[in-house]
C-alpha positions as CSV (number, residue, x, y, z in Angstrom):
1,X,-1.8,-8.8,4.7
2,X,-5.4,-7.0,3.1
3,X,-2.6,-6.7,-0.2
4,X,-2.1,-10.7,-0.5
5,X,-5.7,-11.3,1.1
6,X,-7.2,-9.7,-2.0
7,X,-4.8,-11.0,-4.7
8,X,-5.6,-14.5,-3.0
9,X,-9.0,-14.0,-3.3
10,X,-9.3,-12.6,-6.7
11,X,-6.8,-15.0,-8.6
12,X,-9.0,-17.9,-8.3
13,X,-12.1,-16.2,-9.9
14,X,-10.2,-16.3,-13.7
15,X,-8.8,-12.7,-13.8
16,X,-5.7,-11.8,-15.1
17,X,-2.6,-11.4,-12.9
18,X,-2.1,-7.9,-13.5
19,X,-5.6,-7.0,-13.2
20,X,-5.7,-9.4,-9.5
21,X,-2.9,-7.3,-8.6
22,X,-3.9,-4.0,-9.5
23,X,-7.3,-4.5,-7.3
24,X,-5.3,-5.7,-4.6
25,X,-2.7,-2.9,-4.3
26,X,-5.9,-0.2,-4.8
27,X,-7.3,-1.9,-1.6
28,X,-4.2,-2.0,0.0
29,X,-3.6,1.7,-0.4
30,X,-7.0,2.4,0.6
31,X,-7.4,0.4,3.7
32,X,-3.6,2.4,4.8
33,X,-4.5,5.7,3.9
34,X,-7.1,4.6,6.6
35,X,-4.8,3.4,8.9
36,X,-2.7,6.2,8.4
37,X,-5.6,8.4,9.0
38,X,-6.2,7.1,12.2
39,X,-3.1,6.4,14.1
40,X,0.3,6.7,12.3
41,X,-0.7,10.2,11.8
42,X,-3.4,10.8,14.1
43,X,-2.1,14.5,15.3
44,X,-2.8,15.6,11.4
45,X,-6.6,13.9,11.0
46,X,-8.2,14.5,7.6
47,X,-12.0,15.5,8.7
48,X,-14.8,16.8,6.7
49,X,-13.7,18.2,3.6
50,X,-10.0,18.1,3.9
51,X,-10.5,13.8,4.2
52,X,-11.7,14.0,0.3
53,X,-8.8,16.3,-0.7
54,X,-6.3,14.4,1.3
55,X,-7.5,11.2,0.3
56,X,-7.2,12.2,-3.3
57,X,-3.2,13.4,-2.7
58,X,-2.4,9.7,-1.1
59,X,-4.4,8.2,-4.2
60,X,-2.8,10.2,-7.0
61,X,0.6,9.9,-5.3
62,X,0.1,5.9,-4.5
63,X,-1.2,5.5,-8.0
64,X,2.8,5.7,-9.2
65,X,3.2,3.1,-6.7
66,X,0.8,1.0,-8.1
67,X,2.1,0.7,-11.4
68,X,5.5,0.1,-10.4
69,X,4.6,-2.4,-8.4
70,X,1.9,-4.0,-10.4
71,X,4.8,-4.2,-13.3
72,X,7.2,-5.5,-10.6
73,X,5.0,-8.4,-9.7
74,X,4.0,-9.5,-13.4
75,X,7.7,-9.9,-14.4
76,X,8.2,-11.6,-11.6
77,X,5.0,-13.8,-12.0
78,X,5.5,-17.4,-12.7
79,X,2.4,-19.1,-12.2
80,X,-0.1,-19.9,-10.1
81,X,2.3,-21.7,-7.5
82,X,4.4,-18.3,-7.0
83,X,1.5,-15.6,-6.5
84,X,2.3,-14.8,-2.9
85,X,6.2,-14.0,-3.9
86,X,5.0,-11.8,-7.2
87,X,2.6,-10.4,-4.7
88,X,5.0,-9.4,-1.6
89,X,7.4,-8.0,-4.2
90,X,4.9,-5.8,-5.5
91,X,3.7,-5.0,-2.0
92,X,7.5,-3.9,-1.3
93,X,8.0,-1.7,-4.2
94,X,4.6,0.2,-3.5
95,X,4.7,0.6,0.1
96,X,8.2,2.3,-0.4
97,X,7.4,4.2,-2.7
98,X,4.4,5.4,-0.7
99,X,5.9,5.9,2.2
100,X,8.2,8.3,1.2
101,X,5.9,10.4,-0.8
102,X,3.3,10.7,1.2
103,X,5.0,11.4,4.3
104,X,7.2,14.4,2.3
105,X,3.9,15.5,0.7
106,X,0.5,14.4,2.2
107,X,1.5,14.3,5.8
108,X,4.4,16.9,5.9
109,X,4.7,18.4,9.3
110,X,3.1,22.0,8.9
């Protein structure tokens, strides 16, 4: 939802697909790293220092995410009319593709 909240709310303003989409999936992955931070895993907490440092490892590792996503959704990318389905693809591709990263890497079980 925060993913096709942004796009929705940047598209109008005159940007560029891919640049609407690139904002939105930043925010996305921000907004879960939060989430995850706080309850999917809450028993593994980033605090202090080791929030920067683990917040950089979800951000370079959702970064590859992005791009696969943001070039998933500009193929796919019709027109004004079809932003939400260009949107939810690349939404699909990223949060895969973060999921399984960051749960192998940023949020192993110690």
């Amino acid at each position: 939802m925060v993913h096709l909240s942004v796009l929705h709310a940047l598209l109008p303003h005159g940007l560029p697909f891919a640049v609407a989409q690139t904002a939105a999936m930043f925010t996305a992955m921000a907004f879960n790293s939060m989430l995850n931070n706080t309850f999917t895993y809450r028993d593994q907490r980033w605090h202090g220092w080791r929030f920067v440092t683990g917040f950089a490892m979800f951000a370079a590792l959702c970064s590859f995410g992005v791009v696969a996503g943001v070039g998933v959704s500009t193929l796919l990318y019709t027109g004004p009319s079809r932003w939400w389905a260009a949107g939810l693809a690349a939404a699909a591709v990223g949060s895969a593709w973060n999921y399984i990263t960051n749960s192998a890497i940023t949020w192993r079980v110690r």
